[in-house]
Backbone bond lengths (Angstrom), bond angles and torsions (degrees), N, CA, C in turn:
res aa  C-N    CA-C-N  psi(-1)  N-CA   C-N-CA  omega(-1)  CA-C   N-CA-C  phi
1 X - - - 1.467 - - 1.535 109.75 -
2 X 1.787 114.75 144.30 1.300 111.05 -177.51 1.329 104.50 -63.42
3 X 1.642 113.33 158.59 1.456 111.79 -178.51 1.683 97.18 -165.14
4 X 1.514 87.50 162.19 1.582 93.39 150.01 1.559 110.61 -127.04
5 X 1.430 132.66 164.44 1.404 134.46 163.72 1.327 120.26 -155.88
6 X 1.008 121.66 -174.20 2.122 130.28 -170.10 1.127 108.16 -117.75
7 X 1.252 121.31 167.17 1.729 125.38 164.68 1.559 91.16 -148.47
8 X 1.523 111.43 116.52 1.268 121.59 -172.47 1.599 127.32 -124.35
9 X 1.313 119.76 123.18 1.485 129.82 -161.77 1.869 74.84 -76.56
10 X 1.444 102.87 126.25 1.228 120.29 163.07 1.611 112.47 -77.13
11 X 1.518 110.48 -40.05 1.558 116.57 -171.97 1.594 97.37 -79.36
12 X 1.357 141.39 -47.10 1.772 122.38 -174.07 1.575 94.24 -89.04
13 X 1.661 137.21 -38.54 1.322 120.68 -159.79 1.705 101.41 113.49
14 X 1.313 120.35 -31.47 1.252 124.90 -168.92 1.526 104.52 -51.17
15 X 1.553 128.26 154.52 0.969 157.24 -165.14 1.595 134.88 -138.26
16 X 1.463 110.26 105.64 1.542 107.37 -168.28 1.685 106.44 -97.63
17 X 1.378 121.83 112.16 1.495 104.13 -174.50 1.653 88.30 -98.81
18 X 1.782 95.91 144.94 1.468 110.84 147.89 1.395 129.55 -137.66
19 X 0.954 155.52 -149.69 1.799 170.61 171.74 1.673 112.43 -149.76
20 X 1.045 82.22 143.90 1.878 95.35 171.20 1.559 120.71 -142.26
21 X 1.401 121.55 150.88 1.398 116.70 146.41 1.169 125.80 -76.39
22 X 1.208 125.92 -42.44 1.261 143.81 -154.10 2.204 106.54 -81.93
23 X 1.207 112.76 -179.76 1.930 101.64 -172.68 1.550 87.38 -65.01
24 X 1.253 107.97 174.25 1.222 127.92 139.65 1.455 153.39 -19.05
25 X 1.757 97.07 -68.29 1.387 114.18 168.86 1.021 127.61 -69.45
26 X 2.000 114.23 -29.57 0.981 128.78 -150.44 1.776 92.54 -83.57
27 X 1.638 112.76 -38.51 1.679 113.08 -179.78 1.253 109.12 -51.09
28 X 1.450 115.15 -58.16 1.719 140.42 -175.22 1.609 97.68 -29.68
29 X 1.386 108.66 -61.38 1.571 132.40 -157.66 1.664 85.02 -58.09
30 X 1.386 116.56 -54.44 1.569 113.60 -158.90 1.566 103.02 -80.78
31 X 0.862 125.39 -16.78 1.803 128.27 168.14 1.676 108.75 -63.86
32 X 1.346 113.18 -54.68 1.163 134.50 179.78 1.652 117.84 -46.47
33 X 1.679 90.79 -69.20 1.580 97.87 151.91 1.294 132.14 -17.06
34 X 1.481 109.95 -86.78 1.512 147.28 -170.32 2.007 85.19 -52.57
35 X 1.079 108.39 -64.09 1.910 111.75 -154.32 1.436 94.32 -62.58
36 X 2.001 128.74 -28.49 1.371 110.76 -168.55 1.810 103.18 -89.27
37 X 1.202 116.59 -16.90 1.069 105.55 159.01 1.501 150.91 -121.13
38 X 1.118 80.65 48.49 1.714 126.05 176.22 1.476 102.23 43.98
39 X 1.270 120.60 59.50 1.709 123.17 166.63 1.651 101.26 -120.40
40 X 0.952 134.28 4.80 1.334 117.76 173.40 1.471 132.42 -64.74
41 X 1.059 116.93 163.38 1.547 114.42 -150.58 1.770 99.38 -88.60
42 X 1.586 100.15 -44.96 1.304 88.00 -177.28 1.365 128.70 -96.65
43 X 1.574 114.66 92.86 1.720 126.47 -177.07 0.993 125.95 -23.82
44 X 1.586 120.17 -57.97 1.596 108.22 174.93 1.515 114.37 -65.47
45 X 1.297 112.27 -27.74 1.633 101.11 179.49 2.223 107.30 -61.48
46 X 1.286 97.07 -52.40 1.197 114.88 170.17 1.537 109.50 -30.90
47 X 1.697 109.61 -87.73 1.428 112.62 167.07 1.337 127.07 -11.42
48 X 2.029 104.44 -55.31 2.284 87.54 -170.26 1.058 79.72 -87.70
49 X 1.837 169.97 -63.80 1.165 163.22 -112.92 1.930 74.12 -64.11
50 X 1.214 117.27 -85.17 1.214 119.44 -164.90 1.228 110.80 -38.56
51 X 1.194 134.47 -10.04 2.021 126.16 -148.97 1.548 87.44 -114.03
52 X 1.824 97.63 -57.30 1.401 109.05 -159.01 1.418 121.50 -79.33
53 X 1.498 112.16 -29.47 1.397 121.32 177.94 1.720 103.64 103.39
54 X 1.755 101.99 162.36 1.399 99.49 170.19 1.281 119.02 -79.43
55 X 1.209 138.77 -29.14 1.375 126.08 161.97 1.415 137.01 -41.62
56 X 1.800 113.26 -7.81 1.352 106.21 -165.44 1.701 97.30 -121.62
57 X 1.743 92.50 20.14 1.717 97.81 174.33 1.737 106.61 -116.74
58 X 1.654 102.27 129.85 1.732 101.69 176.69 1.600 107.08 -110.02
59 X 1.305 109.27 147.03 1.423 112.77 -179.11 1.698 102.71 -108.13
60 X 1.568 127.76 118.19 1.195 134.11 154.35 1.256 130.91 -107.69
61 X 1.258 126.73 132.83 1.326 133.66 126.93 1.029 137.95 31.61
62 X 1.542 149.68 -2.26 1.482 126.25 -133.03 1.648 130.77 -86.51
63 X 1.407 92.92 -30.28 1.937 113.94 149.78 1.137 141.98 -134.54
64 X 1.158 143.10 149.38 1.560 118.27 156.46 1.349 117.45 -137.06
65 X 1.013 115.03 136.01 1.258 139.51 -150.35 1.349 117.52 -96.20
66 X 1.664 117.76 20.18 1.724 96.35 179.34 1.355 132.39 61.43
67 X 1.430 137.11 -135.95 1.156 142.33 179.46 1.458 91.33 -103.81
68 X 0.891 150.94 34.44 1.454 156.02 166.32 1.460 102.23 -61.90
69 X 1.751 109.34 128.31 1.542 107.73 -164.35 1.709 91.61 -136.34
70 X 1.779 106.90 31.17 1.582 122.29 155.90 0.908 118.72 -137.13
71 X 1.186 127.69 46.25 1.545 130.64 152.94 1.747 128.71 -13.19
72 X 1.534 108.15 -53.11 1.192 120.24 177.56 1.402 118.90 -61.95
73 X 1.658 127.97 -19.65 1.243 126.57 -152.10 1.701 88.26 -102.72
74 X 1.658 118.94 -41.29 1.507 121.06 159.77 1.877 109.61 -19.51
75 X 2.125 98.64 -73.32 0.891 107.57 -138.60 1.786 98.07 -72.04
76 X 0.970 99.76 -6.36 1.924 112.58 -164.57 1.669 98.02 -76.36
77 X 1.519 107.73 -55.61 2.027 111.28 164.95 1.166 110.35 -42.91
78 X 1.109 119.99 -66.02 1.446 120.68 -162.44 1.620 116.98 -56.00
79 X 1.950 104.23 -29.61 1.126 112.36 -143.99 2.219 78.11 -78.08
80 X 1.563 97.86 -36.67 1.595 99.56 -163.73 1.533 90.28 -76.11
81 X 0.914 153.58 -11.42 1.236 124.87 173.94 1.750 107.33 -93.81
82 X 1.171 110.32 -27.81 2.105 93.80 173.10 1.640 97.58 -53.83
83 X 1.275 130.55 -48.24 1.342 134.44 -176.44 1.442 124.29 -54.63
84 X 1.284 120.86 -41.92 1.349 136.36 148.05 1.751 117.94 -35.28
85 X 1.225 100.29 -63.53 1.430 101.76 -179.71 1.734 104.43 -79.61
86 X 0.913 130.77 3.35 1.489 126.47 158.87 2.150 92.97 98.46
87 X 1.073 122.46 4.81 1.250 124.38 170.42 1.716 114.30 -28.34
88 X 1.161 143.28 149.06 1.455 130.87 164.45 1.806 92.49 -113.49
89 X 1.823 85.71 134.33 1.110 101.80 -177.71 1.702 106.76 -126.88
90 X 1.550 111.11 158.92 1.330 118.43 172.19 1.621 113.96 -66.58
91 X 1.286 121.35 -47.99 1.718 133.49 -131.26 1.952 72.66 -81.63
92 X 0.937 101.57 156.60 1.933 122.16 -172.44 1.378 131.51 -113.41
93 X 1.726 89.14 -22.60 1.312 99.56 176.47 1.733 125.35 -115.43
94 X 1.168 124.26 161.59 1.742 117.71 -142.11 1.559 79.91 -84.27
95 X 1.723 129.61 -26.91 1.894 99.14 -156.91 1.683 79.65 -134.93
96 X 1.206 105.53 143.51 1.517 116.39 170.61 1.196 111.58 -65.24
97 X 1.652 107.73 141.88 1.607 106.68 -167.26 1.348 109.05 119.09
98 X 1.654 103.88 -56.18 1.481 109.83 -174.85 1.381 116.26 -122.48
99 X 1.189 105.96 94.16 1.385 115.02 -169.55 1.607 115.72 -52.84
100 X 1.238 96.56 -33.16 1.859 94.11 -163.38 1.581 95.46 -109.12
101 X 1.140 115.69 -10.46 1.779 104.98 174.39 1.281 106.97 -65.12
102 X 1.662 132.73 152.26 1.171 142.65 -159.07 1.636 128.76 49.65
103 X 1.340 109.47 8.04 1.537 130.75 179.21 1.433 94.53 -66.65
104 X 1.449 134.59 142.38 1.295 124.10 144.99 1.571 110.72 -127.26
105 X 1.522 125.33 155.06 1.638 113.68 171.76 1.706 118.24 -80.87
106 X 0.734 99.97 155.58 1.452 105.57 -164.91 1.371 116.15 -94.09
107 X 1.480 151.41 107.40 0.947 148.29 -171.57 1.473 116.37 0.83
108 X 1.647 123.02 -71.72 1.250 89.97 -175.79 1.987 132.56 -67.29
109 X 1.533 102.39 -8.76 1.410 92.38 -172.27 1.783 89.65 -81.76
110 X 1.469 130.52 -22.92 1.397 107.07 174.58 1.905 116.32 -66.32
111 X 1.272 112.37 -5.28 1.296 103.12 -173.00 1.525 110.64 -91.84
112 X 1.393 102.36 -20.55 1.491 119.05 161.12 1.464 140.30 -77.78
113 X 1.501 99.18 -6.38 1.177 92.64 171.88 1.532 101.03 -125.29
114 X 1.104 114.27 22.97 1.674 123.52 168.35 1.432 90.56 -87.28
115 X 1.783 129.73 -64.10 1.162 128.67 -178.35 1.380 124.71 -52.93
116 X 0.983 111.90 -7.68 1.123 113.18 -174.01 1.763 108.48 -112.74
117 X 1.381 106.57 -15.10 1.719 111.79 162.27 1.555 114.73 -70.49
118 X 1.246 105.71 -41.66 1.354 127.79 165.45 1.431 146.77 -33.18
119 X 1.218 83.04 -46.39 1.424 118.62 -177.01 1.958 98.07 -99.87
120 X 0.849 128.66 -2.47 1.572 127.69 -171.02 1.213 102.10 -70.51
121 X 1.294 150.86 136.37 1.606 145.07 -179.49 1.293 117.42 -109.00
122 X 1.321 139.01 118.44 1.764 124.63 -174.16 1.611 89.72 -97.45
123 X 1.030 133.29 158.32 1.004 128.63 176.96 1.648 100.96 -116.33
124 X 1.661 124.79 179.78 1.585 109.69 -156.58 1.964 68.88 -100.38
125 X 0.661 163.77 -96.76 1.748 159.24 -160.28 1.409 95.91 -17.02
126 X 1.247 142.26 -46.45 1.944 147.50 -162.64 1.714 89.76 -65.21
127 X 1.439 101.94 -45.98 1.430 108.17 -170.57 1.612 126.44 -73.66
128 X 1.057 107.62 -38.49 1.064 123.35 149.10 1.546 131.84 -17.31
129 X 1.403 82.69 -104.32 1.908 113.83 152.65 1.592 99.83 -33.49
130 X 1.176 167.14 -56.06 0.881 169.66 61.75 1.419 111.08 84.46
131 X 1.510 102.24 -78.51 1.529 117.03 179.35 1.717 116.78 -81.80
132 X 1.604 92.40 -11.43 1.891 69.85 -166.66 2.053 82.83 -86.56
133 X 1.742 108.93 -10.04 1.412 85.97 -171.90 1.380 119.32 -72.17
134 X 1.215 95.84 -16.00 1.979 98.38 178.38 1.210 104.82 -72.67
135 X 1.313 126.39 -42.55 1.514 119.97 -166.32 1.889 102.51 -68.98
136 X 0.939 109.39 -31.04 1.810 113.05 173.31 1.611 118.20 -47.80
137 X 1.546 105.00 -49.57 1.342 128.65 -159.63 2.140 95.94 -68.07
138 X 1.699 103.18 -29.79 1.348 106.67 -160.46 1.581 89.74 -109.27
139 X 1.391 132.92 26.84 1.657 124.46 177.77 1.139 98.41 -95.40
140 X 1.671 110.31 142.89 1.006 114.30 167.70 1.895 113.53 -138.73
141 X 0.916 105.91 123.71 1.740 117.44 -155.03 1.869 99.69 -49.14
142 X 1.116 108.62 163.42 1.566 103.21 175.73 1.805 79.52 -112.90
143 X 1.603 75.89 158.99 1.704 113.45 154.51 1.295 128.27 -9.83
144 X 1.070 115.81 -63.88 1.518 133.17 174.76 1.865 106.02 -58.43
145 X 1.363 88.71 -67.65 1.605 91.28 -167.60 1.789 101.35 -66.00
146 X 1.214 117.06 -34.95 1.506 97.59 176.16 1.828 123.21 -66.88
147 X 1.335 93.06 -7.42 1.301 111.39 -177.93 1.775 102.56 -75.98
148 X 1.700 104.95 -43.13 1.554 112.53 -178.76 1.599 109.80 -58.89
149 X 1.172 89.38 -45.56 1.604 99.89 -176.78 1.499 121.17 -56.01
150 X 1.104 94.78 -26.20 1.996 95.98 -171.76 1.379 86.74 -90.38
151 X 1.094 113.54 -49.88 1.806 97.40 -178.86 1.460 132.12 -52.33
152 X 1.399 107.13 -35.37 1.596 114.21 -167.94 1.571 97.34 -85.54
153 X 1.472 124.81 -20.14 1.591 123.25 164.23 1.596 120.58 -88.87
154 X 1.350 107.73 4.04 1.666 112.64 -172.58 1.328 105.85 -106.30
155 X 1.530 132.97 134.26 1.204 113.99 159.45 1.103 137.11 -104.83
156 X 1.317 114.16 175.90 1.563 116.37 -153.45 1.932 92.02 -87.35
157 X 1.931 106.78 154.56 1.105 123.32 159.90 1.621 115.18 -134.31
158 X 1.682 115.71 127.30 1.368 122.75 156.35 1.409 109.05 -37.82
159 X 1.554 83.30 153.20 1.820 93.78 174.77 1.624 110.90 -69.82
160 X 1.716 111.39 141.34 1.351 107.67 173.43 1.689 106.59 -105.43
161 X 1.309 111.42 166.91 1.759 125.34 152.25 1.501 116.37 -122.95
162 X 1.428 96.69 157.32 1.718 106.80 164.34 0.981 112.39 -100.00
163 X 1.910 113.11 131.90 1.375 113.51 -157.89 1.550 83.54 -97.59
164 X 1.074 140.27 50.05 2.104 147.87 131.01 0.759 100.68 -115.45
165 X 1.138 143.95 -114.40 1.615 134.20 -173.38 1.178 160.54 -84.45
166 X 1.287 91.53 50.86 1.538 129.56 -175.72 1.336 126.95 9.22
167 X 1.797 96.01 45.53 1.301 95.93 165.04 1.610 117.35 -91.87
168 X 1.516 100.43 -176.15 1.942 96.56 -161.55 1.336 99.74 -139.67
169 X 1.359 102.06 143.31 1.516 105.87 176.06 1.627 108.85 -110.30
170 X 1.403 104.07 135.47 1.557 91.23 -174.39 1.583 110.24 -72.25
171 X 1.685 103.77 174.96 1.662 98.36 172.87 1.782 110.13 -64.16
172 X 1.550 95.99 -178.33 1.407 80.54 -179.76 1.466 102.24 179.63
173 X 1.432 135.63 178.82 1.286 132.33 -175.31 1.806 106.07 -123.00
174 X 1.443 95.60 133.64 1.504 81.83 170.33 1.990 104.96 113.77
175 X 1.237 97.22 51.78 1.557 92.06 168.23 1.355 138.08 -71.15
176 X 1.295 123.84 0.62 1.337 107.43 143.93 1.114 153.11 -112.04
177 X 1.986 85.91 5.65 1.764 89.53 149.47 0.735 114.45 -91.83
178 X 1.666 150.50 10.32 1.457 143.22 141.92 1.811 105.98 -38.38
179 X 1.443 92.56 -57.72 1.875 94.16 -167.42 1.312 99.18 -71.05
180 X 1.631 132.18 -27.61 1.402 101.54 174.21 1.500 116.38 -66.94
181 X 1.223 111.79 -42.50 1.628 110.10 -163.50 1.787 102.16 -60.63
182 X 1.734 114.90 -50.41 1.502 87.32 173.22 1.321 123.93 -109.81
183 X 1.794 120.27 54.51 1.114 129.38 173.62 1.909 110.50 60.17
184 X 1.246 140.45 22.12 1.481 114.84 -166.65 1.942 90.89 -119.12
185 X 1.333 86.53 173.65 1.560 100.42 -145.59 1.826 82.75 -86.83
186 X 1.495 117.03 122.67 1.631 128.32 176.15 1.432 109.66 -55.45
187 X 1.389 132.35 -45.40 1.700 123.35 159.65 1.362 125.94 -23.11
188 X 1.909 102.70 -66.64 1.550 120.27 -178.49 1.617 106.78 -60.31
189 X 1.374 138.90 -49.80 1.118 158.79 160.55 1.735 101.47 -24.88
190 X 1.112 103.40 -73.66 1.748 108.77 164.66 0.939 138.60 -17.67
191 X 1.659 90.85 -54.64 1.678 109.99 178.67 1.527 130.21 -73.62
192 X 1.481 96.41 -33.32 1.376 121.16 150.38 1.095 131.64 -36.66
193 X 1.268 126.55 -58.54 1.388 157.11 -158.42 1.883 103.31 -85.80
194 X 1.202 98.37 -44.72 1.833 107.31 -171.80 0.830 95.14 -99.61
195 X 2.033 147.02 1.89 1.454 116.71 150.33 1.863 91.05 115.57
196 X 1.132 114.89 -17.83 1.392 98.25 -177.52 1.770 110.86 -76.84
197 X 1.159 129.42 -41.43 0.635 132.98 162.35 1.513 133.34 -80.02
198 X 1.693 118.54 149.54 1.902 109.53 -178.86 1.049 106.07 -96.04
199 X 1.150 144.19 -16.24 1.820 142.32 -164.94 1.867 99.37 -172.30
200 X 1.432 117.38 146.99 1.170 132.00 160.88 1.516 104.69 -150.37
201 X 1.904 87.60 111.43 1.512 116.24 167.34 1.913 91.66 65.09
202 X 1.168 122.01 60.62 1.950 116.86 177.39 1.257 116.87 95.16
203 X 1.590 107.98 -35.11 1.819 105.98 -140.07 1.961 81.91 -85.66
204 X 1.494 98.96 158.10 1.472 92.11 140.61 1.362 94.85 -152.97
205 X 1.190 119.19 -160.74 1.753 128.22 -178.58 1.306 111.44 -91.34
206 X 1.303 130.58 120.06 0.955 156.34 170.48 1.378 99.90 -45.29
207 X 1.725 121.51 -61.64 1.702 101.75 168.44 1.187 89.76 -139.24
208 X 1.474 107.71 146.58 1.302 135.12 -172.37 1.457 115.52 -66.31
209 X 1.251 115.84 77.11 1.648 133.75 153.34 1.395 125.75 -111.47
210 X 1.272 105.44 -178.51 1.512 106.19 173.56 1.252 126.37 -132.94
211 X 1.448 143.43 160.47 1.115 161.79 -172.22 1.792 104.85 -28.93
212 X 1.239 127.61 128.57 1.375 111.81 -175.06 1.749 84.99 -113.23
């Protein structure tokens, strides 16, 4: 049943409001869960669970809502009125939903994490490494070398002829733009080339080698 309810440090008074769709017990059960093995979301609740123990936490009730398919807007009133009356509560953030919106750090953790910006060290090698990696990210090969490149990944083909009309193809680099330019399938071409085959579609080898 929709609801809202608390989880309350009996020993400070503190107060965790939440809402659910789901039963009751079944949320409780998953709080319980989450807090004994310390993954729960909300730390300070986490923190006294750990200090204080489960015995000094009560789970209530505080509405239920029927077929109510806004739970959150319940738990959001309730949450501004414990706050109103000066209540101390767990939940951190000003609107349900968003836990960390309206969070701010509090002087000393900003003085700590200034010191601790502070204290960060680049070293002149960090810097380095640094700059030559940006300049990597923005290289772009010239002409020539992209020219090296297609070659040293392309392979080479002997010159072919057509055994009809004895025309000849010179050797050359680059077999599959051979098969694009005259359409034939790079497998069959292969076979050609390494001797398994004597002719594909006319051609054969002009001299009998193989594929380097």
């Amino acid at each position: 049943m929709p609801g809202v309810y608390s989880i309350t440090n009996m020993r400070s008074g503190k107060v965790y409001f939440g809402s659910t769709m789901r039963p009751f017990a079944q949320r409780w059960k998953e709080h319980r869960h989450r807090l004994r093995a310390g993954t729960h979301d909300n730390h300070g609740l986490l923190r006294d669970w750990q200090k204080d123990g489960v015995k000094s936490f009560c789970f209530s009730i505080i509405e239920e809502l029927g077929n109510s398919d806004q739970p959150a807007k319940r738990e959001q009133w309730h949450l501004d009125k414990a706050r109103e009356t000066g209540l101390s509560v767990y939940n951190v953030g000003a609107i349900v939903g968003f836990p960390r919106l309206g969070e701010h750090h509090t002087k000393e953790a900003k003085r700590k994490i200034g010191i601790a910006s502070r204290r960060r060290i680049i070293t002149e090698e960090a810097r380095k490494h640094m700059s030559e990696s940006g300049r990597a990210r923005h290289w772009k090969p010239s002409r020539e070398h992209q020219k090296q490149l297609f070659c040293s990944r392309a392979k080479s083909y002997p010159a072919l002829r057509h055994r009809e009309t004895g025309d000849i193809i010179p050797a050359g680099i680059g077999l599959r733009r051979l098969c694009m330019q005259y359409g034939w399938n790079l497998s069959s071409l292969r076979n050609l080339l390494l001797g398994k085959w004597s002719h594909y579609k006319g051609w054969q080898l002009l001299e009998q080698r193989a594929i380097s």
